[in-house]
N, C-alpha and C positions, 0 to 999 in steps of 0.2 A: 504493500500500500504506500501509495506517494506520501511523504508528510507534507500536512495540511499548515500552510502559512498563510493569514489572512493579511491582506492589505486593502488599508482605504488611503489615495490620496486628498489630500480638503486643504484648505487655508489655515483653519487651524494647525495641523501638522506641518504649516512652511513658517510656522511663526518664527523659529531660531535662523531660518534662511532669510527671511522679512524684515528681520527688527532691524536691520541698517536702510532701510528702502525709505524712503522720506511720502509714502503715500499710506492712506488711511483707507482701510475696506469697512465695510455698513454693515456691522451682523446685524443688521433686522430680516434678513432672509428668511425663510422658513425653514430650508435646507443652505449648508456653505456646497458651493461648489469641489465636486470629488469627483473618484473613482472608485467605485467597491468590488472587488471580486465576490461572488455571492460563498463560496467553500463548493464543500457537499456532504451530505449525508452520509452516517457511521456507515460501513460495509460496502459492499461492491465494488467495481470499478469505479473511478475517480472522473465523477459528470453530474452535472445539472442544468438546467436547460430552464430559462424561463417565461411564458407563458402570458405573464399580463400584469400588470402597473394598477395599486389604486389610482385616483383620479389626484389626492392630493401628493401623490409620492410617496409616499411613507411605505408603501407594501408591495411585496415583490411573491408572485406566484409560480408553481412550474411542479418540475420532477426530478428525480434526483435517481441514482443507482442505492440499492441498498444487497445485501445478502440473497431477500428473498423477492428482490424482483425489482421495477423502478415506483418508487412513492411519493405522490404530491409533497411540495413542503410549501412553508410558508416565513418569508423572510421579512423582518424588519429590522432597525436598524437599532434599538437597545435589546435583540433577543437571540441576534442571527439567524441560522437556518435551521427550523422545526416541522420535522415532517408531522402530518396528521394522521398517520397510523392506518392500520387495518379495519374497515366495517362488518368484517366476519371473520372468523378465526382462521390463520391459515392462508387470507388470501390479503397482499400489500401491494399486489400490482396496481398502485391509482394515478393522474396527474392531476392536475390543477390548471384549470383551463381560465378562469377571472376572479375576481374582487371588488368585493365594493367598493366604495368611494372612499371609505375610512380604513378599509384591512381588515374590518370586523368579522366578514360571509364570506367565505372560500366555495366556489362550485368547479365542479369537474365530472372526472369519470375513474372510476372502480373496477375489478371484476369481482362480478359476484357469483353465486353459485350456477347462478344458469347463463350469465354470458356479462356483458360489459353493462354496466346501471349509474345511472346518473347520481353523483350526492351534491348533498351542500352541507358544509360545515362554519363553525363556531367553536369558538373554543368552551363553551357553556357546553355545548350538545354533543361535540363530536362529529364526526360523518356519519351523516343521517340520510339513507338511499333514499330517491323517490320516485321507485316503483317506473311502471312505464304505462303506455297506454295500452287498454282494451282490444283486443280480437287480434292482434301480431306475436311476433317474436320476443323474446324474454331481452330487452333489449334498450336504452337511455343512454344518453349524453347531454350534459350541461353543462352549454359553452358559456353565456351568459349571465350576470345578475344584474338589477337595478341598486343604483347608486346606495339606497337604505338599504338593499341585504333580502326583499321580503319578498321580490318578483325574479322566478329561475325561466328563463329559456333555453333550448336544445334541440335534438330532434328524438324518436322513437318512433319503434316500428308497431304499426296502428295494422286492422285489417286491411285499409288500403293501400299499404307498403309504410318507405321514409316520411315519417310526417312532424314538419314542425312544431312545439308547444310550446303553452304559455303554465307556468306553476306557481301558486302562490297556495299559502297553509289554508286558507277559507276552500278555497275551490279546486284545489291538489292540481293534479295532469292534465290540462285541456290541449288538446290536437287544435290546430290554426286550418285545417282542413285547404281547399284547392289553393295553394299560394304558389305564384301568383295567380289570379284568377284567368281561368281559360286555359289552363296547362296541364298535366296529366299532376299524379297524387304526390309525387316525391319531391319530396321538400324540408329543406335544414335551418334550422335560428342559428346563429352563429355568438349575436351579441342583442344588448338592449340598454337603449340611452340611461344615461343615471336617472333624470326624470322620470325613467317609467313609459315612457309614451309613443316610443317606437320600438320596435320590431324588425332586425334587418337577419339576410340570410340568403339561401338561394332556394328557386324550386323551377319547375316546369312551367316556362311561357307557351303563349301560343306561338312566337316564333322559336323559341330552343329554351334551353336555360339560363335563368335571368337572375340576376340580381333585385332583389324587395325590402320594400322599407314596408310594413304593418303597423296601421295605427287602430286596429281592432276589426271586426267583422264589416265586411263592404268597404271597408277605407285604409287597399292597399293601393302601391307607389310599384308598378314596373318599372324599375331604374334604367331599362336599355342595355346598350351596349357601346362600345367603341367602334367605329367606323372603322368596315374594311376588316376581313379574314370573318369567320364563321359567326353566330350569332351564339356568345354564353362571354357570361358574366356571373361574378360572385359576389356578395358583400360580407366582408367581414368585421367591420365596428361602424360604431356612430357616435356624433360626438355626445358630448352631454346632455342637449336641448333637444337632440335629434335633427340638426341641422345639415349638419355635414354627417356623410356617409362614405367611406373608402374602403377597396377591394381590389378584384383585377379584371378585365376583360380581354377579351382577345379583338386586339387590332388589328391593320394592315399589317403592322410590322411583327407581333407574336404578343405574347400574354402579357399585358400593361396595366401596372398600376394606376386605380383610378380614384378621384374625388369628385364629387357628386355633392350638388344645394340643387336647392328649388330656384334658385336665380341665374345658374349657370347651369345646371344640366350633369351630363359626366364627362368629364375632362381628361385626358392622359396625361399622366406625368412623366412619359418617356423612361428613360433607363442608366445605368450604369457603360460606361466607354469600354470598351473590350470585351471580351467575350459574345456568348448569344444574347437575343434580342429578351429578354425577358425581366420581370418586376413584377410583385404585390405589394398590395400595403394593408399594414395589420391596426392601424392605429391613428387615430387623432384629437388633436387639441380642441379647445371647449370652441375657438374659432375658428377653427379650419386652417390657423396658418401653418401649424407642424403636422406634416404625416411622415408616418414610421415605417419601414416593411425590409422586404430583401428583395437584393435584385442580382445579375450575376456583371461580373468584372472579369478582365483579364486576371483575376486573382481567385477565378470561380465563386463561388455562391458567397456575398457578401450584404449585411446590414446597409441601408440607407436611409439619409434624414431629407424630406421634400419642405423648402418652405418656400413662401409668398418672395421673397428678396432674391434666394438662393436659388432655385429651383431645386432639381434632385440629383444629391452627391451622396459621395457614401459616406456613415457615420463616420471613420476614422478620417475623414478630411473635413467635415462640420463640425467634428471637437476640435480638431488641429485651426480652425479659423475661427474656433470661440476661447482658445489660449489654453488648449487642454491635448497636448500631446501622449498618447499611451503608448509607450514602446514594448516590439515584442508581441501584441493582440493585431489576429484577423478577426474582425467582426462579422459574424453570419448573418445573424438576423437580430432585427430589431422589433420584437412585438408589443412594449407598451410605451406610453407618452403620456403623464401626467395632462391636467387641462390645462395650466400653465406650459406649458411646451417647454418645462425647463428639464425634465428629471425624464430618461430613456431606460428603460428594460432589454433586456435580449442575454440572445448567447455566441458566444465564437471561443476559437481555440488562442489556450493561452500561452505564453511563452515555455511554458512544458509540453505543449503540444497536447494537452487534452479540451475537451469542450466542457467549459465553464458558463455560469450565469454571471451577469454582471448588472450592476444599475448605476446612470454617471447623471451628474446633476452639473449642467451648462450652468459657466457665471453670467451673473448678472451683466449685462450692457455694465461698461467701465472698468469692468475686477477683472475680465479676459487676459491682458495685456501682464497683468499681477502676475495670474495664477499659469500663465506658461512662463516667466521668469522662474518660478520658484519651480517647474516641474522640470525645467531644465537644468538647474539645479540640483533635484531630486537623483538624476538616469530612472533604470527601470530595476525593480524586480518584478516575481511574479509566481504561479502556481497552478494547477491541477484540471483536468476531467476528459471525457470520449460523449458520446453523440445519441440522439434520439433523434424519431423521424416527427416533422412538424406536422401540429394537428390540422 
């Protein structure tokens, strides 16, 4: 087993490099600008992988290798990485697929006795399955909560095959039934606005598979598609209000990360310089000006950050322009973004050559300039993990 050396870098920790600097940083942040490698979990191979961002930053979700199999954990930053255990004896194979807004409601997926089953956890309750829907397969995933903790969506298999749902404790499992409407029964939630109010994912259009935004019975949103190459598209988050929505669809050029409002439509955000033509995007800010995803580089499958100024680069070249140099890290993917667009989630391989979780918190406008003096300063160390397949 690799030994486990944590590092975070922060401002804090340049203060003995600092204290001759004649400039004055503002701790009223909520977070200081860093880098945290996430660890991993006691036993198995040396990997974690993570999954999704609360909305304030604070919580970091995913899977980890353990002994007897790979296990959701859940990371913050006075606790470190705590898996949430087994919901039946015997079986720890789970991930952790979101979080609410505060870190408080973890959802995901388990196996359970008769096949993979959706939970949501607390630390009050534990993982607590929630069953699946009537006349199908023994079968749930829950990709999704709402910002309070109290609203799970996912998908399960119903008698009319893949069907999306909405779960909440008053009214348990409801199937979202033909989404989009006019398209055959199969259909996935992916995510849901912290509000509560949308519903985004993919299912059966009448032209192919589309991308949808659901704001309850009769009052879905066919998002379309990108112009040019076959007709399918996916949605995989939205933002807080339910305003903004991003995913990927396939354009003339190959599978493109896209952002999507009710005032612009769906947009492509083009891709990474080298390699094949391809990008998704897993993540967005309460505004739509940051989105998060992978896309591929001459350096193969790599993390990227899309903003309103910038367009779309890869993460390790929008830390490097925000005064945050990490040496030694390829970043794979990037699947959470605070609503502030300040604090990123993901995983890539770290200067040990295993795949690690990581969460890096961009400085503030001003402290940039600071905080890559002190990190060149710093050089690099670094540590541990190997790989899982993206949900």
């Amino acid at each position: 087993m690799v030994p486990k050396v944590d590092r975070v870098v922060s401002l804090h920790s340049l203060a003995p490099i600092l204290a001759g600097l004649a400039v004055v940083v503002s701790p009223t942040v909520a977070f200081a600008a860093s880098f945290t490698s996430l660890g991993d979990l006691p036993g198995g191979a040396a990997e974690s992988f993570a999954f999704a961002l609360s909305d304030d930053g604070s919580t970091v979700v995913g899977g980890s290798a353990t002994d007897a199999g790979n296990e959701a954990f859940v990371w913050r930053r006075e606790t470190g990485l705590v898996g949430l255990g087994a919901a039946e004896p015997g079986l720890r194979t789970s991930v952790a697929l979101d979080v609410s807004a505060d870190g408080r409601v973890v959802v995901g997926e388990r196996a359970g006795s008769g096949g993979g089953e959706g939970f949501r956890w607390t630390a009050a309750s534990g993982l607590e399955p929630l069953g699946e829907l009537a006349g199908g397969a023994s079968f749930s995933r829950a990709g999704g909560v709402s910002g309070d903790g109290t609203i799970v969506v996912g998908d399960s298999i119903s008698g009319a095959g893949s069907e999306a749902f909405r779960w909440d404790a008053a009214t348990g499992m409801q199937g979202l039934g033909d989404v989009p409407v006019g398209g055959g029964p199969t259909s996935a939630a992916f995510a849901i606005s912290a509000d509560g109010s949308t519903i985004v994912g993919r299912g059966d259009g009448p032209d192919g598979s589309s991308a949808f935004a659901w704001r309850g019975a009769g009052d879905v949103v066919v998002l379309g598609d990108l112009a040019g190459g076959g007709f399918e598209s996916l949605a995989h988050n939205v933002s807080v209000d339910g305003s903004f929505v991003v995913g990927h669809s396939e354009s003339a050029d190959g599978l493109e990360a896209f952002l999507w409002s009710v005032a612009t439509g769906m947009q492509g955000l083009g891709d990474l310089s080298g390699g094949g033509f391809f990008s998704t995007a897993y993540d967005v800010s309460a505004d739509g000006g940051v989105v998060v995803g992978e896309g591929e580089s001459a350096l193969g499958r790599e993390a990227f950050v899309w903003t309103v100024d910038g367009g779309l680069e890869s993460l390790a070249d929008y830390l490097g322009r925000n005064g945050l140099t990490i040496s030694g890290w390829r970043f794979e993917a990037a699947y959470g973004v605070s609503a502030d667009g300040r604090t990123i989630a993901g995983f890539g391989t770290n200067p040990e050559g295993w795949r690690e979780a990581f969460v890096v918190v961009v400085p503030e406008p001003g402290t940039a300039m600071l905080l890559g003096l002190g990190l060149a300063a710093l050089g690099a160390r670094r540590h541990l993990f190997g790989a899982i397949s993206a949900r």
